[in-house]
C-alpha positions as CSV (number, residue, x, y, z in Angstrom):
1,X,13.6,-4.3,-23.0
2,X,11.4,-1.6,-24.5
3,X,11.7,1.7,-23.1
4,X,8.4,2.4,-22.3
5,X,7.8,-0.8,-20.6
6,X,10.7,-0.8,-17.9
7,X,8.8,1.0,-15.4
8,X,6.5,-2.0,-16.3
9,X,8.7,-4.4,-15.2
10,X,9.5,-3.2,-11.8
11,X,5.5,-3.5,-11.2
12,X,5.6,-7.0,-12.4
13,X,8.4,-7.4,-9.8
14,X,6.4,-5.8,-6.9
15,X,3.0,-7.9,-7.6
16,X,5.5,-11.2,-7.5
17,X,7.6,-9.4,-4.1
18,X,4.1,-9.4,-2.4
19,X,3.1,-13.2,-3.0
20,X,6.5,-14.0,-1.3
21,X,5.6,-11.0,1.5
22,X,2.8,-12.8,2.3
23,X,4.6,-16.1,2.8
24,X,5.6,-15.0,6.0
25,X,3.0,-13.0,7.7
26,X,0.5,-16.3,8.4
27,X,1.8,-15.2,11.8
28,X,5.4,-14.3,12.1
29,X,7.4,-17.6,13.3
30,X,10.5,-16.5,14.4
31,X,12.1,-12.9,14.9
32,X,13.8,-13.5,11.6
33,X,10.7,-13.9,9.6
34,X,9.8,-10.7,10.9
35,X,13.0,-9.2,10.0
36,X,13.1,-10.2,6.5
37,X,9.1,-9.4,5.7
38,X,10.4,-5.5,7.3
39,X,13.3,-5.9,5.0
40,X,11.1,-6.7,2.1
41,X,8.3,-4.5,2.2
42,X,10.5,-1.5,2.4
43,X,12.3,-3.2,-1.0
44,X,8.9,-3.2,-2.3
45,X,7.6,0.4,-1.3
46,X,10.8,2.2,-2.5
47,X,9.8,0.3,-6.0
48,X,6.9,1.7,-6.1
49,X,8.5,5.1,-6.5
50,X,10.9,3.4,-8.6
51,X,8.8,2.6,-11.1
52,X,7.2,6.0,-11.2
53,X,10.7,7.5,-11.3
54,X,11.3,5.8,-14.3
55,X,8.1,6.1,-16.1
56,X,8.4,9.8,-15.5
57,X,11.9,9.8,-16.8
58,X,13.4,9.8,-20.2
59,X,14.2,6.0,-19.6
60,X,10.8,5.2,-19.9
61,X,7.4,6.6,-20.5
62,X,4.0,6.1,-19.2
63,X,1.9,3.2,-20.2
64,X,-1.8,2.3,-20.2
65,X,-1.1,-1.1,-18.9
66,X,1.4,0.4,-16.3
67,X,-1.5,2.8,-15.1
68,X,-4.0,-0.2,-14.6
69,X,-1.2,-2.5,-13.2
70,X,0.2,-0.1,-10.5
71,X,-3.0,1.1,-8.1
72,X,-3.0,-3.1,-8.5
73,X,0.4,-3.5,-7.3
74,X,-0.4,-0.9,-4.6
75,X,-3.6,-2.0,-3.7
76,X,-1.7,-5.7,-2.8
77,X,1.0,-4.1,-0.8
78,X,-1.1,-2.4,1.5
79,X,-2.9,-5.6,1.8
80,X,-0.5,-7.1,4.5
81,X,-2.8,-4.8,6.4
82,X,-5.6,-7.6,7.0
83,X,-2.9,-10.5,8.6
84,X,-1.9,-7.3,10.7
85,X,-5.7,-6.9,12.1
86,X,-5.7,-10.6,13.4
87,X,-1.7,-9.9,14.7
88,X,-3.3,-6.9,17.0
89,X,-0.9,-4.8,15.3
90,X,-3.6,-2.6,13.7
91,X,-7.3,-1.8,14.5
92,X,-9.9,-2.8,11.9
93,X,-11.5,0.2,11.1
94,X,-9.3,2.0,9.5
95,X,-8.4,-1.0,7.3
96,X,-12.2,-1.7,6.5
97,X,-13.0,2.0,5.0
98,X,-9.8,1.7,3.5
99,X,-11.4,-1.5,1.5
100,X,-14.5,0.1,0.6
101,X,-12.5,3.3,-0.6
102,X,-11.1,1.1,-3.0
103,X,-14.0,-0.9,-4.2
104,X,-16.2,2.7,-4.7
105,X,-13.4,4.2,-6.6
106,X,-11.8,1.0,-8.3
107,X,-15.1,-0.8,-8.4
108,X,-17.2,1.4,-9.3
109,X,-16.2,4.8,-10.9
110,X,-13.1,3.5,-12.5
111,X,-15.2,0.2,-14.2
112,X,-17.8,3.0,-15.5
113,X,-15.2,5.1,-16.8
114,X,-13.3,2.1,-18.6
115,X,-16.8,1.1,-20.3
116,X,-16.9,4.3,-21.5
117,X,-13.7,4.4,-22.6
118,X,-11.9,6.7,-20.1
119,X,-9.3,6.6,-17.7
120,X,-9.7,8.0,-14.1
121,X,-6.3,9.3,-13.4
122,X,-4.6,9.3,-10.1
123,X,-4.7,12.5,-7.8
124,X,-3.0,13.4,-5.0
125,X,-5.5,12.5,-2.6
126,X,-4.9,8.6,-3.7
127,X,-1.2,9.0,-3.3
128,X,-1.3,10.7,0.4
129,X,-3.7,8.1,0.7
130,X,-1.2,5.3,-0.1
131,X,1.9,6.5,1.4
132,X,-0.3,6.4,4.9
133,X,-1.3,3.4,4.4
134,X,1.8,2.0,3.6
135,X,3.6,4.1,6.8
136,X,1.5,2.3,9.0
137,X,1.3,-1.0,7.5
138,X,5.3,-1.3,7.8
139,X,5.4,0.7,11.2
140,X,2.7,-2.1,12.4
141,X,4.7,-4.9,11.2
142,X,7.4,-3.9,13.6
143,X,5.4,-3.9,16.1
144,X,4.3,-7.6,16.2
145,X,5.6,-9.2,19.3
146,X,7.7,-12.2,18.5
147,X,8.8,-14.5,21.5
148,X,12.6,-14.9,20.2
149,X,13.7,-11.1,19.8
150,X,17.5,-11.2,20.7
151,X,18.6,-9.1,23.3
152,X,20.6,-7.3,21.5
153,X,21.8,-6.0,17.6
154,X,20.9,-3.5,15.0
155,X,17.7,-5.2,14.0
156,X,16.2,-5.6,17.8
157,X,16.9,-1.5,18.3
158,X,15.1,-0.8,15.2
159,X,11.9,-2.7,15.5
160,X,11.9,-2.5,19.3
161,X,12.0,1.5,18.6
162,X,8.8,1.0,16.7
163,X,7.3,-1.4,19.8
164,X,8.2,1.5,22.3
165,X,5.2,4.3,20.4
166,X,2.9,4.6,22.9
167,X,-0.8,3.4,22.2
168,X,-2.3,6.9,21.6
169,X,0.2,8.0,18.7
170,X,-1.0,4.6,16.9
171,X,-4.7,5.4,17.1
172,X,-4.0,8.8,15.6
173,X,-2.2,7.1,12.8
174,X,-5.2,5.0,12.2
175,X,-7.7,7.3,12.3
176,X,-5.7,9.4,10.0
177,X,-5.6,6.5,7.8
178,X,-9.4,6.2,7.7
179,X,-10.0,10.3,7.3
180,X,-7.5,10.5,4.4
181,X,-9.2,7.3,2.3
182,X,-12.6,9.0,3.4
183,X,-11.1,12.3,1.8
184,X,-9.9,10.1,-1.1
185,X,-13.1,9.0,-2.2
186,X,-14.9,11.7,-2.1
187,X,-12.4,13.7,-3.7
188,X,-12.3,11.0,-6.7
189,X,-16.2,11.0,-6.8
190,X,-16.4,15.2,-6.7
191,X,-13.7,15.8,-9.5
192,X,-14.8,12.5,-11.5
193,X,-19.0,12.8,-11.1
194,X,-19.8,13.4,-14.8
195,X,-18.3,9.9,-15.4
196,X,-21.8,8.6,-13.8
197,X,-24.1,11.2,-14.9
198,X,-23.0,10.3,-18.1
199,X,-25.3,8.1,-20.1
């Protein structure tokens, strides 16, 4: 494997972890469903700053392909978000200006800037932006009721910890969600705006 495209590989492996994510979420059937897509996502998120890691690191190096594949991979993770809505695990608004965060910044100034021949890179806005996102979407997927929880075990205390945050700390979490992607875009659009004043 080439050194500069390990870090690749690892994104590769997240975009493939999500299909399989997503194979249980359509609801949850049983407590165990919902224990392995926890078990899972985690995997997944702690990949994503795997493959950054590495393709920071002197085992590999950045790539151009790794810089357009991994807001992708991101981008599907925080996905499991729109089952979560229809679960009642997560409001909708939140989720929604998340959405069109990303279609304005992907969508828009990132398509002008590749037909340009740029490259909009990430900033810490859009990082902050996904760790929240993905905070809530795995704090939300514990907190989908399931009609078989055990009575007992490791499992049961850990997502039943989740199920026990009262209602107001959850709102919060949302509506920091939705103020940090509205932050987002328009810190993208500020720092990024001669990208579409350009002719």
């Amino acid at each position: 494997m080439k050194k500069k495209n390990r870090a690749n590989w690892f994104t590769f492996l997240r975009i493939l972890g999500v299909m399989v994510l997503w194979s249980f979420l359509v609801p949850f059937q049983t407590f165990s469903h919902q224990v392995w897509a926890i078990r899972l996502f985690v995997i997944l998120v702690a990949t994503d700053a795997l493959d950054g890691w590495i393709a920071r690191s002197r085992l590999g190096q950045p790539t151009k392909l790794g810089k357009m594949l991994d807001p992708v991979a991101d981008k599907l993770l925080y996905l499991v978000l729109l089952p979560l809505i229809s679960m009642g695990a997560v409001s909708y608004f939140p989720v929604i200006i998340l959405m069109a965060r990303d279609i304005l910044v992907d969508g828009l100034l990132r398509t002008s800037a590749a037909i340009k021949g740029k490259v909009i890179a990430a900033r810490r806005t859009g990082k902050i932006k996904t760790d929240v996102a993905f905070f809530l979407a795995g704090v939300s997927l514990c907190r989908v009721p399931v009609s078989d929880m055990p009575a007992s075990g490791f499992d049961m205390e850990f997502i039943s910890w989740f199920q026990r945050w009262p209602d107001w700390l959850m709102f919060d979490l949302n509506c920091s969600l939705a103020i940090i992607a509205l932050i987002s875009l328009v810190d993208y659009f500020f720092f990024n705006r001669q990208v579409l004043l350009e002719d």
